[in-house]
C-alpha angles and dihedrals in degrees: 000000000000120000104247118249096250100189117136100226132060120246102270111242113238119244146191111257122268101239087046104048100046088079099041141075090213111132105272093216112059090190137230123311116235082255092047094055096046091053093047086052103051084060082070109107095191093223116202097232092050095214087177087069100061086060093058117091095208094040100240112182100241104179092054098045086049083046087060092038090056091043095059097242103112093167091060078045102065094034093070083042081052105053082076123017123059096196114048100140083058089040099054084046100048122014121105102237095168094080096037129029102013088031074071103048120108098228095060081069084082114017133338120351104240113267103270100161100043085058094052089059101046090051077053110055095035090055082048093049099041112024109103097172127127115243102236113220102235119240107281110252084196090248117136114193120170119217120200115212130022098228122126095280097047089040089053100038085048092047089048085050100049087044091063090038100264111153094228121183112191120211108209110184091210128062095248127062122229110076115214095352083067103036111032107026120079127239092242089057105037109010111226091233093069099052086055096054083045081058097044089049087054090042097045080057083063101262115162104221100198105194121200098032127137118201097217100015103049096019132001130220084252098055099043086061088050081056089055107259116156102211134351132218122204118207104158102147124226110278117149096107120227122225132178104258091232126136125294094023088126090062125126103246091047121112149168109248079233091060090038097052086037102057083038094046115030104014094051088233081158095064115091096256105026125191089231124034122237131179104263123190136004136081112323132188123206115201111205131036114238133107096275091064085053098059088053095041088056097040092053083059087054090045093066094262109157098209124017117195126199110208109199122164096208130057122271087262078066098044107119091201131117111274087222102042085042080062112044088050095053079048092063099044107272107161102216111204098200122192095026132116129189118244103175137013114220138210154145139297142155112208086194106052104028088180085072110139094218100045107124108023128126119264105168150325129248114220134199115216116242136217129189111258123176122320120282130223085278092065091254130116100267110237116245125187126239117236115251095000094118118141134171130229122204102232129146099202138045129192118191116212107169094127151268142282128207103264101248097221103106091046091054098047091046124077123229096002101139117211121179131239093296092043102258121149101262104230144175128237096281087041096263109154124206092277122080112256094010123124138171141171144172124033091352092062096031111025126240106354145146131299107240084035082062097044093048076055094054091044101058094053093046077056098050089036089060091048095040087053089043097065 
């Protein structure tokens, strides 16, 4: 056996340079050299009681894919990653491994955890880039299930499903598959192409992606289970965007961070004639601290903007965001602007002459200082502002990212489906709703989460749907 690679520190992960990617869509994170890869894995000390894999929420067996990994043999590799997650090319890009799997390693007790995550990516892409086998559609059981969205927790529970001959058929309101991973996510963190190579594995299972449909619009639950569907899960995100109900919200030049990395991300807004306008350049301002403001924070540099502002009302200790994603885009030049809140939105206008052209857009955002008071209900010090501490800053654009709620049309449109006080679909322990036959799982069901939390979602009701239909 092998000695272990006892070094204190991961493999860094090489990266574009600063300057340059800020005005490109180019992935950030260029991945592990075969080298690279060999050497983070030998750190791996294959425990016997795998805590790594406690942190997973779809349970992949870590020390045995990094076994294969050490061993040479990356296809092996990505076939144990595989037993159990459909989207490993998305997983080794987003989650945040750092507070689940790795926040589990043993090495991480006294230095880094070993790179989990980083591992996870390069098995991906070299399946992706070598594998020439063709996926094989498993024997039908006769058993037909309708999932409704094609975000990371409908495309695993539909792959889960396939895989155990379940004739699936996924509703996707937009024209594009993918959910969130489409939509939401920029190019330079999770390339377009690989999502689209996630969606033909599960296509080439047999899975029916139908695109433009609207569950509760187009089709209701009721009437997919006239059309004979079994059992339905839904996994329709959470995307009714939230705001702060303050003045000049209602400005041209103010977004939802879900508008603004839509029309970037899916809509193409960033090409020279784009197919959808979006305001380009500029001084912007992004109000929240996740990871979702720094994606648009991030995306207004690549759109040509000369200054980009985060507004967060808490410290950085606060900030919800990604380590990793807080410091690439201070890398790139992000101003954050901590232990602030907005308290107006301003903007022009010209009493005399109303057909101004510019009457109504935004011009700036006035902005209250913040200091730390007693802990909230969520465990951190409650923001409180200081009295007479207001400032502006000059920004033509504003992009609100304070979160999202789960968009209350199906419920609306389907009897007896209980959600609780913030919309979500109210489940039990294996995703069952109130309605008979009715699942759901991941942001519907949570609110806004993470990726690999929905697909563990998705996971477990593919798992009671299969028992459910087997009775």
């Amino acid at each position: 056996m092998a000695k272990a690679n006892m070094r204190l520190d991961k493999n860094p992960m090489p990266t574009q340079d600063p300057l340059v990617r800020a005005r490109n869509f180019n992935e950030v994170a260029m991945g592990y050299s075969e080298e690279a890869a060999l050497d983070e894995a030998a750190r791996c000390l294959n425990c016997k009681n795998m805590p790594c894999v406690s942190g997973c929420p779809v349970n992949i067996h870590i020390p045995a894919f990094i076994e294969k990994v050490k061993e040479g043999d990356f296809e092996g590799a990505y076939q144990v990653i595989a037993k159990t997650s459909s989207l490993p090319a998305v997983c080794g890009r987003v989650c945040p491994q750092e507070t689940q799997c790795e926040m589990h390693c043993v090495r991480g007790k006294k230095g880094e955890p070993v790179g989990i995550g980083r591992l996870e990516r390069f098995v991906a892409d070299w399946h992706n880039e070598h594998n020439t086998d063709t996926v094989t559609k498993p024997a039908s059981n006769g058993h037909r299930v309708a999932i409704v969205g094609s975000g990371p927790s409908g495309l695993t529970c539909a792959g889960d499903l396939a895989k155990n001959g379940c004739q699936v058929t996924v509703y996707e309101a937009l024209h594009t598959a993918g959910g969130v991973l489409v939509y939401g996510i920029p190019e330079f963190r999770l390339p377009k192409s690989i999502v689209a190579k996630e969606v033909a594995t599960l296509k080439a299972l047999g899975v029916d992606i139908e695109t433009n449909v609207i569950i509760g619009r187009t089709l209701t639950i009721d009437e997919l289970f006239e059309m004979g569907f079994e059992a339905v899960f839904i996994g329709s995100g959470a995307g009714l965007p939230n705001f702060m109900n303050i003045p000049g919200e209602s400005l041209k030049g103010v977004y939802s961070a879900n508008e603004y990395l839509t029309r970037s991300n899916l809509m193409k807004a960033y090409l020279d004639d784009p197919k959808t306008p979006i305001m380009k350049g500029g001084r912007v301002a992004v109000v929240g601290g996740g990871n979702v403001a720094m994606d648009a924070a991030r995306t207004a540099l690549r759109l040509g903007a000369e200054k980009v502002y985060i507004v967060y009302r808490r410290s950085m200790e606060e900030l919800p965001a990604r380590r990793e994603e807080v410091e690439h885009a201070e890398e790139e030049g992000i101003d954050f602007r901590l232990l602030c809140n907005p308290v107006e939105i301003l903007g022009y206008h010209n009493a005399e002459n109303p057909r101004d052209p510019k009457n109504g857009f935004v011009t700036g955002i006035r902005c209250v200082r913040m200091e730390l008071g007693e802990p909230d209900a969520s465990g951190r010090r409650r923001p409180v502002p200081i009295e007479g501490s207001e400032f502006e800053l000059e920004v033509d654009t504003v992009v609100m990212s304070i979160g999202t709620s789960p968009n209350p049309l199906i419920k609306s449109t389907t009897k007896g489906l209980e959600v609780n006080r913030r919309g979500g679909i109210i489940v039990n322990e294996n995703g069952l709703s109130s309605r008979e036959k009715v699942y759901a799982g991941g942001d519907a069901v949570t609110g806004a989460a993470t990726v690999i939390s929905a697909m563990g979602a998705g996971k477990t009701a593919a798992k009671a749907i299969l028992e459910a239909l087997s009775k």
